[in-house]
Phi, psi and omega in degrees: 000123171297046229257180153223153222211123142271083213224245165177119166286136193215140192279158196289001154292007160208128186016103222212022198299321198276008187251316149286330155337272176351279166328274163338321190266309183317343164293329173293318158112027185253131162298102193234143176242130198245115237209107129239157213298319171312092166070030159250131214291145198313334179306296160302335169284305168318301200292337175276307162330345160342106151115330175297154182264286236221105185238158203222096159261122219267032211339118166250126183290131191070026180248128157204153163335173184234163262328246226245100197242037169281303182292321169313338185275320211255331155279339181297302164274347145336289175275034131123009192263122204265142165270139201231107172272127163203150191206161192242006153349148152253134176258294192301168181053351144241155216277345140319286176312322166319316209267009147276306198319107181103331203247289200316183195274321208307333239259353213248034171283161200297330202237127180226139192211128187221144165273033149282066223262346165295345206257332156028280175337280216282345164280313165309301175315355186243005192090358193249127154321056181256147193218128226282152161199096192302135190298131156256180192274161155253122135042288170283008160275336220274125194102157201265134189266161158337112150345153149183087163280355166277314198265317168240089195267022180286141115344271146289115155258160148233100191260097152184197163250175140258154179266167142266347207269353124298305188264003185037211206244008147351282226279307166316322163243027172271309174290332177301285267261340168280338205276317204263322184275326211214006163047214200284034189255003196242141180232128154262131170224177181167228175308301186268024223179048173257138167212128196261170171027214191327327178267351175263008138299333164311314203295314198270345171278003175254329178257173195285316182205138188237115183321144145236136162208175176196156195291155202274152188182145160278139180061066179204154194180133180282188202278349183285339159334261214282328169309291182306300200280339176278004163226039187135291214316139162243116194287124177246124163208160204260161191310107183220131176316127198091347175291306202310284182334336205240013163094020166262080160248195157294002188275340204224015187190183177241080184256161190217167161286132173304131185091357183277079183267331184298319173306303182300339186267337176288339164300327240230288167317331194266017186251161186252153172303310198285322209294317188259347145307328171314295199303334200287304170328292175287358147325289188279355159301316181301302192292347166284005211231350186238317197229085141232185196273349159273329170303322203295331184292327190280328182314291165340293197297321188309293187303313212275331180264308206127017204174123194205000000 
């Protein structure tokens, strides 16, 4: 398999998702070329697609080719290269995003795979061939790192930001109510607090439990899942349609009802240090054994060829 990755290549201190991609197929044993997406001319993308079986544009919102890139699209499969528009995004319900679906060029790619899995009606209707693709992990994160509790010392954490016009007001009253609970024992990181690569493993083997939320939608959840569990981390998120199937249960995380924080802190209090290794362990059992990026590249390769 041929792919070319239309993405933004990024060094391992910092957010670097279009890189483990990459990285998934080279585990596949797939010949991959990593492209960026940002101001490279439409020309130049056809032409590294020779040959190629496959082109996977990794979307970074404002990174895009420079000239005509409807036409750029429509020679890539022409000369016989099926295109994959994927992003790991929630679309429906906010309302910037919403209102491009279907209109950008990005959106008219052969194949559309988002993680954004409730919406299925409402992406046909708009014309786009889509298909759900819950975020998975890279490869080289997988596994539990050292404790450094001298550097990340919370009890309780949370890592990302907020939106209210994305994350609505859950997320808002998940941080007071960790803030109120757990004093200077709750650590937030995130925009002005960022960490990336090697240290936010650091960061989820030093706390005891790491806060999760994601805007609410059915069958939709960020890269914080499988990030946090797939290096340790032991997650509290709240109960969202799809999970349970694909092995995000209680064995391997800690789910509540949303807004159920008095529960989620009696939870949180009754597990024993062996009780959350246990949980941890098979955390990071699932995800190597389901979500990392070479399963999802085979989940591809399956809709788009027939075969994986």
């Amino acid at each position: 398999m041929r792919c070319v990755v239309l993405g933004a290549p990024r060094p391992l201190h910092l957010n670097r998702w279009k890189d483990c991609l990459t990285e998934g197929g080279q585990e596949l044993g797939w010949d991959m070329l990593h492209l960026p997406a940002r101001d490279i001319p439409a020309a130049e993308v056809i032409s590294a697609c020779r040959g190629a079986d496959m082109l996977i544009w990794a979307r970074t919102h404002g990174h895009n080719p420079t000239g005509n890139i409807p036409g750029m699209l429509c020679a890539i499969e022409d000369a016989g290269t099926a295109t994959v528009a994927l992003h790991l995004d929630l679309y429906w319900g906010i309302r910037k995003r919403e209102q491009q679906i279907g209109m950008d060029p990005w959106w008219s790619c052969q194949w559309v795979f988002t993680a954004d899995g409730g919406h299925q009606a409402e992406f046909a209707a708009r014309g786009v061939n889509h298909r759900w693709l819950p975020p998975p992990l890279g490869r080289r994160w997988l596994g539990r790192s050292a404790p450094d509790r001298r550097r990340f010392p919370g009890r309780a954490v949370f890592v990302g930001g907020y939106s209210p016009g994305i994350h609505g007001q859950h997320r808002a009253q998940l941080l007071t109510w960790a803030r109120r609970r757990y004093a200077y024992g709750f650590q937030q990181y995130g925009r002005n607090r960022p960490v990336w690569g090697k240290d936010l493993g650091a960061l989820y083997a030093s706390a005891e439990v790491v806060l999760g939320d994601s805007a609410p939608a059915a069958r939709y959840w960020s890269d914080r899942m499988v990030c946090t569990m797939g290096r340790g981390g032991l997650l509290a998120h709240p109960r969202t349609e799809g999970m349970t199937e694909l092995g995000f249960t209680d064995e391997v995380m800690l789910t509540y009802e949303r807004g159920d924080f008095a529960g989620l802190g009696e939870r949180i209090d009754a597990l024993t240090a062996a009780e959350r290794r246990t949980m941890t362990d098979s955390a990071i059992t699932l995800i190597g054994e389901r979500h990392l990026w070479e399963h999802r590249l085979r989940d591809i390769q399956q809709e788009v060829f027939g075969c994986g």
